[in-house]
PyMOL Python script that loads the backbone (N, CA, C, O; Angstrom):
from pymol import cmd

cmd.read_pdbstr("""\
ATOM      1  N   UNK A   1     -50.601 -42.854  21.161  1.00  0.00           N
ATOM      2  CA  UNK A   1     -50.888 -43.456  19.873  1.00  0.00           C
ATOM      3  C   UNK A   1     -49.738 -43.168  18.909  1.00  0.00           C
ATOM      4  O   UNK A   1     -49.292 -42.022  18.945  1.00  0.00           O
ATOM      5  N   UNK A   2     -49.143 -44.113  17.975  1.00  0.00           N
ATOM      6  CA  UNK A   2     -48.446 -43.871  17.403  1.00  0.00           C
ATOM      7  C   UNK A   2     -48.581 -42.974  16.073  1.00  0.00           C
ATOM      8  O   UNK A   2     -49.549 -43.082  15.320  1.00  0.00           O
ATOM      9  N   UNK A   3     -47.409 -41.985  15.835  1.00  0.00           N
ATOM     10  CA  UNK A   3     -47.887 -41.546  14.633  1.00  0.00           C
ATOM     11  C   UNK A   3     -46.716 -41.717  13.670  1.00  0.00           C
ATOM     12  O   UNK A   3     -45.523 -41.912  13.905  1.00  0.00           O
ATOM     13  N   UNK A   4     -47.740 -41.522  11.905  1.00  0.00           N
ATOM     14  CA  UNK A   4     -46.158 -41.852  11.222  1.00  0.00           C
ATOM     15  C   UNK A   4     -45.618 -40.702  10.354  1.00  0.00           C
ATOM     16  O   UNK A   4     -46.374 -39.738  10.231  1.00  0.00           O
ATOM     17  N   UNK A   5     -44.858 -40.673   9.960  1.00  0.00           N
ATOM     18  CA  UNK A   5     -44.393 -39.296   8.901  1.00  0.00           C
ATOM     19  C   UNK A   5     -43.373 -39.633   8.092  1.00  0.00           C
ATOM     20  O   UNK A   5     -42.334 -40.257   8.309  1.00  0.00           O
ATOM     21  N   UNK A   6     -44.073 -38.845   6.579  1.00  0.00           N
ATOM     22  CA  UNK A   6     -43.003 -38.702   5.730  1.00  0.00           C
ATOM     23  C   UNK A   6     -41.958 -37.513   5.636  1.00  0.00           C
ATOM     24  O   UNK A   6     -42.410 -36.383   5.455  1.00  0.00           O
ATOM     25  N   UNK A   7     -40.748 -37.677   5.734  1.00  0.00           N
ATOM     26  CA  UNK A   7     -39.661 -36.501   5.648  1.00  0.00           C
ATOM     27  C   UNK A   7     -38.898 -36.467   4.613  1.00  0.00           C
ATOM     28  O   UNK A   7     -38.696 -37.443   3.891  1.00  0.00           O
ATOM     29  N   UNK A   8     -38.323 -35.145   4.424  1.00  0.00           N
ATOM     30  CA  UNK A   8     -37.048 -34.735   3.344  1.00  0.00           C
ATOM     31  C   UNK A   8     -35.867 -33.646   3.638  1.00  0.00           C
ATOM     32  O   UNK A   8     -35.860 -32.466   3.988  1.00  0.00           O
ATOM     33  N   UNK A   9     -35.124 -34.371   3.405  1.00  0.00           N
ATOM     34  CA  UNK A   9     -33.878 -33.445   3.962  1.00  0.00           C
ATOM     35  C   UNK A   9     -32.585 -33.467   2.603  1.00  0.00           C
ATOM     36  O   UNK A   9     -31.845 -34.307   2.092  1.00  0.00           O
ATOM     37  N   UNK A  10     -32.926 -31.771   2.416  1.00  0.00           N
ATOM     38  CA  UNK A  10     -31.937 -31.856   0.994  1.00  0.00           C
ATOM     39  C   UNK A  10     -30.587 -31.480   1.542  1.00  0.00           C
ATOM     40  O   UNK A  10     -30.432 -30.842   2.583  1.00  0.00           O
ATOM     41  N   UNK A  11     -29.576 -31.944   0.727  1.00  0.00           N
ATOM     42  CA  UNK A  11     -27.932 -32.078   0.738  1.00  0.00           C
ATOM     43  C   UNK A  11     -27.439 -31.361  -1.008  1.00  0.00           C
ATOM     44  O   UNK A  11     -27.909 -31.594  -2.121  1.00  0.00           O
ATOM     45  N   UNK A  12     -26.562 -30.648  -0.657  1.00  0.00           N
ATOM     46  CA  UNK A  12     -25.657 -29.663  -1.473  1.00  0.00           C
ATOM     47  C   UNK A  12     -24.125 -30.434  -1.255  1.00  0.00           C
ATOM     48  O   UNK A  12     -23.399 -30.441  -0.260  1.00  0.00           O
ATOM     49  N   UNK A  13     -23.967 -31.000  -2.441  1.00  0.00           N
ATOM     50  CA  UNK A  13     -22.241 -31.370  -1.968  1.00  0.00           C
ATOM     51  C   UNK A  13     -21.704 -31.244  -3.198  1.00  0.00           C
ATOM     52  O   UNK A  13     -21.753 -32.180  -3.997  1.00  0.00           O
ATOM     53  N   UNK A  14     -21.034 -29.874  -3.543  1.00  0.00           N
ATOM     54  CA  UNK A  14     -20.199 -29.305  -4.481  1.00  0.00           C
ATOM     55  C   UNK A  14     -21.170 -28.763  -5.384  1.00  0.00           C
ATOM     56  O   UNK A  14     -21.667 -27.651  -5.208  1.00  0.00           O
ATOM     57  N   UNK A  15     -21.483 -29.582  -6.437  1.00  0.00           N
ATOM     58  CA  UNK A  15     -22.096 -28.993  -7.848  1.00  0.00           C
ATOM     59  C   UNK A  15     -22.798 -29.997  -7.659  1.00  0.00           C
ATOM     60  O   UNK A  15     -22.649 -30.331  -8.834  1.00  0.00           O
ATOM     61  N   UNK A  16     -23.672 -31.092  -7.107  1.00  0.00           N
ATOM     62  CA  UNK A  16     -24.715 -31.743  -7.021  1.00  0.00           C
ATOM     63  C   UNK A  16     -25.400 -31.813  -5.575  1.00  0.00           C
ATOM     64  O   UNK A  16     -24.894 -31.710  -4.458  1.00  0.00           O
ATOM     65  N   UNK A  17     -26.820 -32.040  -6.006  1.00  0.00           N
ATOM     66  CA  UNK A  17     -27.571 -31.781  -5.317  1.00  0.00           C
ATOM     67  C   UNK A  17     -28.640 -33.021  -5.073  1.00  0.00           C
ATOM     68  O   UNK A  17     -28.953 -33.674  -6.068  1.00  0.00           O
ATOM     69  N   UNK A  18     -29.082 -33.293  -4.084  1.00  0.00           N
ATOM     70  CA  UNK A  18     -30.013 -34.812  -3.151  1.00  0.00           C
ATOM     71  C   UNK A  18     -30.998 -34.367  -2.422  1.00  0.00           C
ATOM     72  O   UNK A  18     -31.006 -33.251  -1.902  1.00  0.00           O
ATOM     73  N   UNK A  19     -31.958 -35.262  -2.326  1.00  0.00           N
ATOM     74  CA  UNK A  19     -32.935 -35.117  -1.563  1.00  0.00           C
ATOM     75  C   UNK A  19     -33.057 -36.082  -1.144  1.00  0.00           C
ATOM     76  O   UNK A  19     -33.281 -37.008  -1.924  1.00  0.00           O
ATOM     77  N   UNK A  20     -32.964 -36.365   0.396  1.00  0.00           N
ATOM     78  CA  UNK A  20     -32.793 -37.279   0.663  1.00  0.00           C
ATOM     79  C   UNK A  20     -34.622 -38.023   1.169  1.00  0.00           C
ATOM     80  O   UNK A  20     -35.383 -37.055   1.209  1.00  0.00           O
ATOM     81  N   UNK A  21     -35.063 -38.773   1.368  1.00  0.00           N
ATOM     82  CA  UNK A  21     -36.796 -38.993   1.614  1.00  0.00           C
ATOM     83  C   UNK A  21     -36.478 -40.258   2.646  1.00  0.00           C
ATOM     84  O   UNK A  21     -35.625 -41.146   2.660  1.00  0.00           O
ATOM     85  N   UNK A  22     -37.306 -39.986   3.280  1.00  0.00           N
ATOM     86  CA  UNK A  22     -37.631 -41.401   4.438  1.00  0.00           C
ATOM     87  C   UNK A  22     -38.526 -41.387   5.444  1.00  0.00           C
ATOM     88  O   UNK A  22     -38.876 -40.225   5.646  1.00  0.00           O
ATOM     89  N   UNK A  23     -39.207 -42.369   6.373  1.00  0.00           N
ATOM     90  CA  UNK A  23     -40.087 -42.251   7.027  1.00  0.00           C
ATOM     91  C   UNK A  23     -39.691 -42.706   8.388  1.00  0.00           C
ATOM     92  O   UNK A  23     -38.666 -43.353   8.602  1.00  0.00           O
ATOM     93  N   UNK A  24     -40.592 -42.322   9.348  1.00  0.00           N
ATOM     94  CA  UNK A  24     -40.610 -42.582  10.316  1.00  0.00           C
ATOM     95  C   UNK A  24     -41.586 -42.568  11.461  1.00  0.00           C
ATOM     96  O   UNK A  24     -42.360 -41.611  11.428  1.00  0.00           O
ATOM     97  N   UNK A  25     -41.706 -43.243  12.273  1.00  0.00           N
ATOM     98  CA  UNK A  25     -42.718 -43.356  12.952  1.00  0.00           C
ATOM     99  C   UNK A  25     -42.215 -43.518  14.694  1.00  0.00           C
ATOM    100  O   UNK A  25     -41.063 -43.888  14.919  1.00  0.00           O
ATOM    101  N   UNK A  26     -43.111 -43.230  15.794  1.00  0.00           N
ATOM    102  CA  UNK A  26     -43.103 -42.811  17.075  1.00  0.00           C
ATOM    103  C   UNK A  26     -44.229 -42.085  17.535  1.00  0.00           C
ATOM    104  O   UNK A  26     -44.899 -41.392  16.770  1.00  0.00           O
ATOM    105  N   UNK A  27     -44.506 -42.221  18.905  1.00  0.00           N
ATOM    106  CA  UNK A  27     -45.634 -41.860  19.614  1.00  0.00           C
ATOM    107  C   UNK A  27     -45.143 -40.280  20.315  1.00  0.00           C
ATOM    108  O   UNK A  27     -44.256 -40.194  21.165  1.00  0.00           O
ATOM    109  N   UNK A  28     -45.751 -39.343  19.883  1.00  0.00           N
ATOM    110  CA  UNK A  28     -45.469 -38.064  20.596  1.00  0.00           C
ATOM    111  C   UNK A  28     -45.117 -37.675  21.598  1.00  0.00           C
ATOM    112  O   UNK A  28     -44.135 -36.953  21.772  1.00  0.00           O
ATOM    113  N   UNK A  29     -45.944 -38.134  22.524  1.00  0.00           N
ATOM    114  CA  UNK A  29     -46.128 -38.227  24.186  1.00  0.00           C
ATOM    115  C   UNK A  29     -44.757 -38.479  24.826  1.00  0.00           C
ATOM    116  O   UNK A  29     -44.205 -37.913  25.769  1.00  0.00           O
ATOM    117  N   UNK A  30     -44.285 -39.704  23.875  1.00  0.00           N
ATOM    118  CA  UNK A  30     -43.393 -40.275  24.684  1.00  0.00           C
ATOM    119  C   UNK A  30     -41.613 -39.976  24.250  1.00  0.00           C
ATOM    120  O   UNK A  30     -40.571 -40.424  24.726  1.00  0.00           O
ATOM    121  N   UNK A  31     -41.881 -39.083  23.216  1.00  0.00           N
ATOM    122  CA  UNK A  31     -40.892 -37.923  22.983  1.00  0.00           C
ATOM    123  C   UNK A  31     -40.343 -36.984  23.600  1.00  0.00           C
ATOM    124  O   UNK A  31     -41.164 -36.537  24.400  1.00  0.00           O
ATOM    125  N   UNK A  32     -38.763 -36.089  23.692  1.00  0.00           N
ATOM    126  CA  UNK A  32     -38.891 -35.119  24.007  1.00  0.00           C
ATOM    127  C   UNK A  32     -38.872 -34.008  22.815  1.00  0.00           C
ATOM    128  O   UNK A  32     -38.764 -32.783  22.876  1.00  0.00           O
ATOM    129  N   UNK A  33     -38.992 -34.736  21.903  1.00  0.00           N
ATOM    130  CA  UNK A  33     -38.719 -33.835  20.721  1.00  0.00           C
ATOM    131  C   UNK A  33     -40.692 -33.543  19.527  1.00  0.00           C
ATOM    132  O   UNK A  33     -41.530 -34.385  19.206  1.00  0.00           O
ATOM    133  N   UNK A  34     -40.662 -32.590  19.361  1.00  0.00           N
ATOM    134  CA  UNK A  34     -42.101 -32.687  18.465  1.00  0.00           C
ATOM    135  C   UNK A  34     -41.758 -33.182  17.011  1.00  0.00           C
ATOM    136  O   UNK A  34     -40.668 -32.744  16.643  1.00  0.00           O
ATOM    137  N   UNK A  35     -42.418 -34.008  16.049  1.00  0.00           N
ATOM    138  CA  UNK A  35     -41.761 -33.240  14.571  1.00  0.00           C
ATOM    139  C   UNK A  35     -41.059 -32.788  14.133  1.00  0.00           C
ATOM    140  O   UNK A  35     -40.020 -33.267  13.677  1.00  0.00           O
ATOM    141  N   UNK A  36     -41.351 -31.913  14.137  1.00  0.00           N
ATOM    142  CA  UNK A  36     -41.040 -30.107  13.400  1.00  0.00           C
ATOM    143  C   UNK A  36     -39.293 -30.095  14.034  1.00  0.00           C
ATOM    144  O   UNK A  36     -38.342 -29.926  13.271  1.00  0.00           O
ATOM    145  N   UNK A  37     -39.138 -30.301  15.512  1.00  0.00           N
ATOM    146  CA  UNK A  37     -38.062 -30.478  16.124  1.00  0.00           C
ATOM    147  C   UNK A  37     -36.954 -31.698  15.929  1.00  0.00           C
ATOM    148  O   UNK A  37     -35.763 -31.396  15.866  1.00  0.00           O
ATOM    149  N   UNK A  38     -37.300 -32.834  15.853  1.00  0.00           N
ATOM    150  CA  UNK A  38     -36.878 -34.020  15.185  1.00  0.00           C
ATOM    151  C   UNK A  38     -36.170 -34.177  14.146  1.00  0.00           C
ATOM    152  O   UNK A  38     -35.107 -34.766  13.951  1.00  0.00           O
ATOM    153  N   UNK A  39     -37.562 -32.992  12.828  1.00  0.00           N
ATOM    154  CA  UNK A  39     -36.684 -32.862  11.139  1.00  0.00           C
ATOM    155  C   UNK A  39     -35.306 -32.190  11.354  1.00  0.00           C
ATOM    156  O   UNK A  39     -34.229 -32.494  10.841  1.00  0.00           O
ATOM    157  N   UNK A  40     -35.652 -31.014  12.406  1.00  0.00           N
ATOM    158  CA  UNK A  40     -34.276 -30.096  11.985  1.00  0.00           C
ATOM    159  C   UNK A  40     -33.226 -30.815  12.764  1.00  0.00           C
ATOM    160  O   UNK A  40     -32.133 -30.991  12.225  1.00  0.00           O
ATOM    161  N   UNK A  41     -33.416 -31.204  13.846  1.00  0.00           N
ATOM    162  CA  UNK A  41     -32.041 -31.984  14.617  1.00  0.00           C
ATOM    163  C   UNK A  41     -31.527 -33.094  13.877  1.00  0.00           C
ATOM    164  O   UNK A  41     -30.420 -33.614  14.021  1.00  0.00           O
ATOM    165  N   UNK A  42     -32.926 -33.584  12.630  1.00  0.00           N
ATOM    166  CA  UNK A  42     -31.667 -34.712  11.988  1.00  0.00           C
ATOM    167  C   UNK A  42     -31.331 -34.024  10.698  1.00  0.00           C
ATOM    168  O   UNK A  42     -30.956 -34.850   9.867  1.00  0.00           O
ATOM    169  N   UNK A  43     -31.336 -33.033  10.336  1.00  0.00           N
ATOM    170  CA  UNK A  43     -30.840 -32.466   9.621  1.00  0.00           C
ATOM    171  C   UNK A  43     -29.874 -31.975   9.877  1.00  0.00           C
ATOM    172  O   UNK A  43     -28.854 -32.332   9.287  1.00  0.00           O
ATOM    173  N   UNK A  44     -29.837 -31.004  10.820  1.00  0.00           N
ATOM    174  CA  UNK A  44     -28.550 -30.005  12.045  1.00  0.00           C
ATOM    175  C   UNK A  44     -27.641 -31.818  12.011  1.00  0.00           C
ATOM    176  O   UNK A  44     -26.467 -31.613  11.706  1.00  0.00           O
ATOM    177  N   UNK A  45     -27.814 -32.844  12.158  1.00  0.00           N
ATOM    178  CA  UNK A  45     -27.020 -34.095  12.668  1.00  0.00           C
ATOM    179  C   UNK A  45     -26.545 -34.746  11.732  1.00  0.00           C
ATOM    180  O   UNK A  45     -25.873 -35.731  12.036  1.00  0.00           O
ATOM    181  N   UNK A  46     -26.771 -34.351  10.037  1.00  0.00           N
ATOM    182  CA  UNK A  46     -26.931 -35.410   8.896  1.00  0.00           C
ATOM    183  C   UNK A  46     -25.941 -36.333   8.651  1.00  0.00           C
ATOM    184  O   UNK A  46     -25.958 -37.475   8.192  1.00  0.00           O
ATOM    185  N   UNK A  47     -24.940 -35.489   9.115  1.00  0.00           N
ATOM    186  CA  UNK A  47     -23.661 -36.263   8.533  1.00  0.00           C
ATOM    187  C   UNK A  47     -22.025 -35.846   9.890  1.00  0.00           C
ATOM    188  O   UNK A  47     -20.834 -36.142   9.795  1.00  0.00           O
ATOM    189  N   UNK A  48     -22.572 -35.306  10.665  1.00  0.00           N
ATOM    190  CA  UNK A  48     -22.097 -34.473  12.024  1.00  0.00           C
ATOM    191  C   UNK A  48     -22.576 -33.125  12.535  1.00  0.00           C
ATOM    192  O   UNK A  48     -23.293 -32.437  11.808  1.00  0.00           O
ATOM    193  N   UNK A  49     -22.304 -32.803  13.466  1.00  0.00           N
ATOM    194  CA  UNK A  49     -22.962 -31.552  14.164  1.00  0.00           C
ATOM    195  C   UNK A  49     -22.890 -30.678  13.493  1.00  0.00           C
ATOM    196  O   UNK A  49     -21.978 -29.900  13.773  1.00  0.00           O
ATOM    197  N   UNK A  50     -23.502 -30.433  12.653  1.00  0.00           N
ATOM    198  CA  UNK A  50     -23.508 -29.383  11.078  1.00  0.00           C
ATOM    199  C   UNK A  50     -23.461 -27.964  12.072  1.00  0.00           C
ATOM    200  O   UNK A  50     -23.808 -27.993  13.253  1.00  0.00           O
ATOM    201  N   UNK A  51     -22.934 -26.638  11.324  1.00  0.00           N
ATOM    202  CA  UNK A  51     -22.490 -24.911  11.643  1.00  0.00           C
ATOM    203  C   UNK A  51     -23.873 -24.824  11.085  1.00  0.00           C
ATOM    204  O   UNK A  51     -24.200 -25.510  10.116  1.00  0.00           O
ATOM    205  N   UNK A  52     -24.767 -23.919  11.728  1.00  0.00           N
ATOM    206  CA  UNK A  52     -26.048 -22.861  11.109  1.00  0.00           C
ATOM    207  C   UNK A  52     -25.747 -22.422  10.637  1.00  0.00           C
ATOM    208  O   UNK A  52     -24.578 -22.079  10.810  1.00  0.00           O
ATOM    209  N   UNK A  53     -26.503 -21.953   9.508  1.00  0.00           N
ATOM    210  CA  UNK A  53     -26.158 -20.675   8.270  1.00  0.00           C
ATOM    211  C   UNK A  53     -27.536 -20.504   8.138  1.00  0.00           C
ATOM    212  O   UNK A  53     -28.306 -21.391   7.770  1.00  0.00           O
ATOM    213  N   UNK A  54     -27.878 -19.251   8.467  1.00  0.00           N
ATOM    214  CA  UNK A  54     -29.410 -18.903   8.045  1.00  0.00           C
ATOM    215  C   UNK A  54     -29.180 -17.629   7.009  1.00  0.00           C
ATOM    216  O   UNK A  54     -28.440 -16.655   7.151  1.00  0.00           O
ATOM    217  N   UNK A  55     -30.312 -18.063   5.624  1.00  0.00           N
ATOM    218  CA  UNK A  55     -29.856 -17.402   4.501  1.00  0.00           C
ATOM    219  C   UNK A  55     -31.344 -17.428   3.970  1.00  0.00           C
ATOM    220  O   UNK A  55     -31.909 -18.404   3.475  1.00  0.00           O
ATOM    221  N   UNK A  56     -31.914 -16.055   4.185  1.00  0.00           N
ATOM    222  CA  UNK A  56     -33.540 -15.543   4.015  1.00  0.00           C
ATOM    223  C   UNK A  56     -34.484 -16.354   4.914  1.00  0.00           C
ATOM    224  O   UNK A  56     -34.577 -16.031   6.098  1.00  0.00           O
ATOM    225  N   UNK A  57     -35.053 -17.186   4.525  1.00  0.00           N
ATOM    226  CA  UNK A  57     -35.959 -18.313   5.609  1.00  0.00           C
ATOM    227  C   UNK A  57     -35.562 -18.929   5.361  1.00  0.00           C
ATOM    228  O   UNK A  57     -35.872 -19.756   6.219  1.00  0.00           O
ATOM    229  N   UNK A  58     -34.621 -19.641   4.392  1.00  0.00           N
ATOM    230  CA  UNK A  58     -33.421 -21.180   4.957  1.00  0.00           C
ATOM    231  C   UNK A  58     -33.194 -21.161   6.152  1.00  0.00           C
ATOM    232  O   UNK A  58     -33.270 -20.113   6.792  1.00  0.00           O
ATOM    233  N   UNK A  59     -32.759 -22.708   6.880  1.00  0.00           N
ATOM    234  CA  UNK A  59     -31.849 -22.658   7.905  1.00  0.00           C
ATOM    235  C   UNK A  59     -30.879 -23.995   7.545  1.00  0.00           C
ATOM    236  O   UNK A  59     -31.204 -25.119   7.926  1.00  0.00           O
ATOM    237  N   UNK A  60     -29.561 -23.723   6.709  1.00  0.00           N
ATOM    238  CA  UNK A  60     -28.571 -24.474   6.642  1.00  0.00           C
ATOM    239  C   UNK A  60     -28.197 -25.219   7.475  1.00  0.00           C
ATOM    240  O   UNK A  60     -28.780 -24.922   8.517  1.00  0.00           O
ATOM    241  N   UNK A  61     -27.448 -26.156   7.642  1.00  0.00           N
ATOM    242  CA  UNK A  61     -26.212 -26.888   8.472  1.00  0.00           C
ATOM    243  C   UNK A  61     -25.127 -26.981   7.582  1.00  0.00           C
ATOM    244  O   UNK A  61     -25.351 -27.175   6.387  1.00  0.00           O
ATOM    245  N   UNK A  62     -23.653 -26.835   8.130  1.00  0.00           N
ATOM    246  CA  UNK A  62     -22.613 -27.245   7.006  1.00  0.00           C
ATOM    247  C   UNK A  62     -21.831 -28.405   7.563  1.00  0.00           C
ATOM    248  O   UNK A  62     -21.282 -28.286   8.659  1.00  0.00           O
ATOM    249  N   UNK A  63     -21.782 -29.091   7.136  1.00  0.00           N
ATOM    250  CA  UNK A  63     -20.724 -30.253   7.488  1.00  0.00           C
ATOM    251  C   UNK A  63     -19.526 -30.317   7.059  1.00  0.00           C
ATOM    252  O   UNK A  63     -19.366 -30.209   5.843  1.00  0.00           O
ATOM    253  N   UNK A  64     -18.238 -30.528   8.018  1.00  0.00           N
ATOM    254  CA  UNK A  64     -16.910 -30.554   7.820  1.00  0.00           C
ATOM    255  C   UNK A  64     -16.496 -29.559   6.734  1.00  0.00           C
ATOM    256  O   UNK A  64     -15.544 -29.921   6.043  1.00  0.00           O
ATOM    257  N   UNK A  65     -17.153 -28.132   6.408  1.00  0.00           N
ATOM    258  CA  UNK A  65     -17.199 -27.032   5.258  1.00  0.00           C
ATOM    259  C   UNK A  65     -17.264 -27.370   4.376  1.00  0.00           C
ATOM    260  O   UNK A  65     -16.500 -26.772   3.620  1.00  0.00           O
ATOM    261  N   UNK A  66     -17.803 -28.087   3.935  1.00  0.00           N
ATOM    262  CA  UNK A  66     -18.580 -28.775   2.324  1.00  0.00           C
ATOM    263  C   UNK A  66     -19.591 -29.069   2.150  1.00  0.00           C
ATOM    264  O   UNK A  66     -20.320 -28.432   1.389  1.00  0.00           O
ATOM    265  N   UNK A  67     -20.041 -30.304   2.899  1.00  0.00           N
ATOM    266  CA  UNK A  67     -21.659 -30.241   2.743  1.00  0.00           C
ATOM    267  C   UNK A  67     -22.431 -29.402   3.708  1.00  0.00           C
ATOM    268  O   UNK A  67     -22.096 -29.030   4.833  1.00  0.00           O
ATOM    269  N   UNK A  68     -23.713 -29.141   2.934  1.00  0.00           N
ATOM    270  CA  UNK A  68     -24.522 -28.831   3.443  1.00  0.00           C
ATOM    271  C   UNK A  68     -26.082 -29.171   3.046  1.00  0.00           C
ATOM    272  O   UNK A  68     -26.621 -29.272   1.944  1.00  0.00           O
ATOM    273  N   UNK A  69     -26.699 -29.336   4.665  1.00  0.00           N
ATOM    274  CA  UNK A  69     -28.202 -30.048   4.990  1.00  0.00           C
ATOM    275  C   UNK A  69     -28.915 -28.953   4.901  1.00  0.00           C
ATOM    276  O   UNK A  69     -28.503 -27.804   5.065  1.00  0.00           O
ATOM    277  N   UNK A  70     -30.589 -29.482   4.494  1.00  0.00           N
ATOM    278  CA  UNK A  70     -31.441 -28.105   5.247  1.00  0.00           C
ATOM    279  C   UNK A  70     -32.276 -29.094   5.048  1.00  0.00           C
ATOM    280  O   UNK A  70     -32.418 -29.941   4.166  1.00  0.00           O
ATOM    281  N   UNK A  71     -33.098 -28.682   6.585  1.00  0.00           N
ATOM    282  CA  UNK A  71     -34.644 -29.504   6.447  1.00  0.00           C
ATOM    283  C   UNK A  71     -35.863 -29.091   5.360  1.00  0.00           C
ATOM    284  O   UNK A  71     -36.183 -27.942   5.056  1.00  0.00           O
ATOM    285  N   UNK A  72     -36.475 -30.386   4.841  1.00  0.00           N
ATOM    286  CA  UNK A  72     -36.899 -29.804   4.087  1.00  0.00           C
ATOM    287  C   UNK A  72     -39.032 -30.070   3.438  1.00  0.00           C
ATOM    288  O   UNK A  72     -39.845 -30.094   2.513  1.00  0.00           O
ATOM    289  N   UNK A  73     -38.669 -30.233   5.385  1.00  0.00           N
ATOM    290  CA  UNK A  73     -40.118 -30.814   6.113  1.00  0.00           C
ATOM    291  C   UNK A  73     -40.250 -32.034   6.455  1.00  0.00           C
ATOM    292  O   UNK A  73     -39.494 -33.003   6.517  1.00  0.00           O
ATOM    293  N   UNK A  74     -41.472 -31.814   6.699  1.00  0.00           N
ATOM    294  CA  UNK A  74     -42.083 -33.388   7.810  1.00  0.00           C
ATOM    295  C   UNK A  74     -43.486 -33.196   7.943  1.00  0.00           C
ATOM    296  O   UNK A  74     -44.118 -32.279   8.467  1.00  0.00           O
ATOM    297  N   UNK A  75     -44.053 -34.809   7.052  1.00  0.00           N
ATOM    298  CA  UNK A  75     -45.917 -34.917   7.012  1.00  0.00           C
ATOM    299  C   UNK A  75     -46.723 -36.039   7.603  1.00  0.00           C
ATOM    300  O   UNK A  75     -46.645 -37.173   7.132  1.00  0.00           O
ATOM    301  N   UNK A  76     -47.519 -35.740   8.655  1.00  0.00           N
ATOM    302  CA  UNK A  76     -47.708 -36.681   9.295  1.00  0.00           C
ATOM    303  C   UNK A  76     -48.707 -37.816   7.827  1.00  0.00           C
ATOM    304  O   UNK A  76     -49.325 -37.383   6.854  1.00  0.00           O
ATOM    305  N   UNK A  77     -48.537 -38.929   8.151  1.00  0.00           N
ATOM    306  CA  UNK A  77     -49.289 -39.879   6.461  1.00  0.00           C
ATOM    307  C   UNK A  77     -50.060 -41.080   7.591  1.00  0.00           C
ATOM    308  O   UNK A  77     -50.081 -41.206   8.815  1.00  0.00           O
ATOM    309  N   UNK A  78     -50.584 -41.755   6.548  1.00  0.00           N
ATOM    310  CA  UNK A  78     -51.095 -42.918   7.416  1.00  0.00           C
ATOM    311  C   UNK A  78     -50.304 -43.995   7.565  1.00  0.00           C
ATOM    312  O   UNK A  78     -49.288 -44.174   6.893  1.00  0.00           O
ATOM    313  N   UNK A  79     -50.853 -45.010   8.723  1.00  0.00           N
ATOM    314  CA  UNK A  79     -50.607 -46.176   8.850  1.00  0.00           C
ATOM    315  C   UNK A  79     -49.957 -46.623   7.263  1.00  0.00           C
ATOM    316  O   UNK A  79     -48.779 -46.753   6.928  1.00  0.00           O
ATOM    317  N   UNK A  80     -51.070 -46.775   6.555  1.00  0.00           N
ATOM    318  CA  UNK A  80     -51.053 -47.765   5.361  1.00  0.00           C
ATOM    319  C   UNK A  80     -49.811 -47.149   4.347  1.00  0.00           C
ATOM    320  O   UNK A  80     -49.065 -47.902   3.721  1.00  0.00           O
ATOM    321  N   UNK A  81     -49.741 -46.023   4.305  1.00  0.00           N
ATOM    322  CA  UNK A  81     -49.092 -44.993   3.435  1.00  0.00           C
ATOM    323  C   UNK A  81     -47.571 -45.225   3.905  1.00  0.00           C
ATOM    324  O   UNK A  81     -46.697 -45.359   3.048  1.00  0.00           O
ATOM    325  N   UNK A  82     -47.212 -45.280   5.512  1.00  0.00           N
ATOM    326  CA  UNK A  82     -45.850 -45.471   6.206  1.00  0.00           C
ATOM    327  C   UNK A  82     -45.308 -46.611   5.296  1.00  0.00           C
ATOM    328  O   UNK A  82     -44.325 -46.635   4.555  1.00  0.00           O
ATOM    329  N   UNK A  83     -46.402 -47.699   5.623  1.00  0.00           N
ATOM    330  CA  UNK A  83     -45.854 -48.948   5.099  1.00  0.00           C
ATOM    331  C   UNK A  83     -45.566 -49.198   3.760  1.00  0.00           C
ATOM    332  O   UNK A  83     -44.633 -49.945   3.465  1.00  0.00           O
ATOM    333  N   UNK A  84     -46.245 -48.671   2.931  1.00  0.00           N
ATOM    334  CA  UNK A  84     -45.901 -48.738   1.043  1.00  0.00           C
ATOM    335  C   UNK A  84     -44.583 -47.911   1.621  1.00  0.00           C
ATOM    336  O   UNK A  84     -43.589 -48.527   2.005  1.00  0.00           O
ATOM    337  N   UNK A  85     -44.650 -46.630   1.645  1.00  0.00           N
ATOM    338  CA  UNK A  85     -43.438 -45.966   1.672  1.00  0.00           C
ATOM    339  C   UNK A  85     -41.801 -46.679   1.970  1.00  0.00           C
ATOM    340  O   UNK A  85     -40.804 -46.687   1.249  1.00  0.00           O
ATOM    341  N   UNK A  86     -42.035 -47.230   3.308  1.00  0.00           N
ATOM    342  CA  UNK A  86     -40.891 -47.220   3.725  1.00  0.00           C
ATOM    343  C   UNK A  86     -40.256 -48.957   3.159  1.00  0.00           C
ATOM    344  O   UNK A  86     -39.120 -49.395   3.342  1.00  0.00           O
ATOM    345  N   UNK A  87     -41.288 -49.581   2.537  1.00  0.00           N
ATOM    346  CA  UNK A  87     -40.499 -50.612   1.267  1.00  0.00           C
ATOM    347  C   UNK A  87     -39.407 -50.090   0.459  1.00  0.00           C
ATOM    348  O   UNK A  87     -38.507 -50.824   0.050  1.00  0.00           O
ATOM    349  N   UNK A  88     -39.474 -48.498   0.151  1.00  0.00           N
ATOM    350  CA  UNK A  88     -39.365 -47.938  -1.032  1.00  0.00           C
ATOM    351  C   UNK A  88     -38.024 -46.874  -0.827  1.00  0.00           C
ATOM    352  O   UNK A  88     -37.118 -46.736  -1.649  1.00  0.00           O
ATOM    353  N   UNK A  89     -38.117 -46.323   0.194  1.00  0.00           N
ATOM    354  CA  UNK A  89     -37.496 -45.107   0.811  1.00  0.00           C
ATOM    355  C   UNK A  89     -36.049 -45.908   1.327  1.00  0.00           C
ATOM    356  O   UNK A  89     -35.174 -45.279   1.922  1.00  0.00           O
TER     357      UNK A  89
END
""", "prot")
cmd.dss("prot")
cmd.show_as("cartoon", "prot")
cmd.util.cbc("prot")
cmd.orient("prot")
């Protein structure tokens, strides 16, 4: 069964700061990745194979030594909710 989710993945690049929001949807089963696993690999991926930096319970990525990603979750929402959303996102 398919499921859908809302995500956020914030970006640090110099003296400003993004959040980036978007949705997505896929059937679990037919994954090799869960969620939870998904947010951080496209985060760890945002902009290239981002360096870890873990800093208290952060877990950074840095890109090309300037930016930097961190996941910043993932909620499974409904059907109806995917669809307003991702007009928007």
């Amino acid at each position: 069964m398919k499921k859908y989710f809302y995500y956020e993945i914030f970006e640090r690049n110099g003296n400003y700061e993004y959040t980036h929001k978007g949705v997505t949807s896929f059937v679990p089963e037919e994954c090799e990745l869960s969620p939870e696993e998904w947010i951080e690999d496209r985060a760890k991926t945002f902009y290239s194979e981002g360096k870890k930096e873990i800093v208290g319970n952060n877990v950074y990525y840095w890109h090309f030594g300037e930016l930097v990603t961190r996941n910043d979750g993932i909620k499974e929402i409904t059907k109806e909710e995917y669809e307003v959303l991702r007009k928007f996102l």
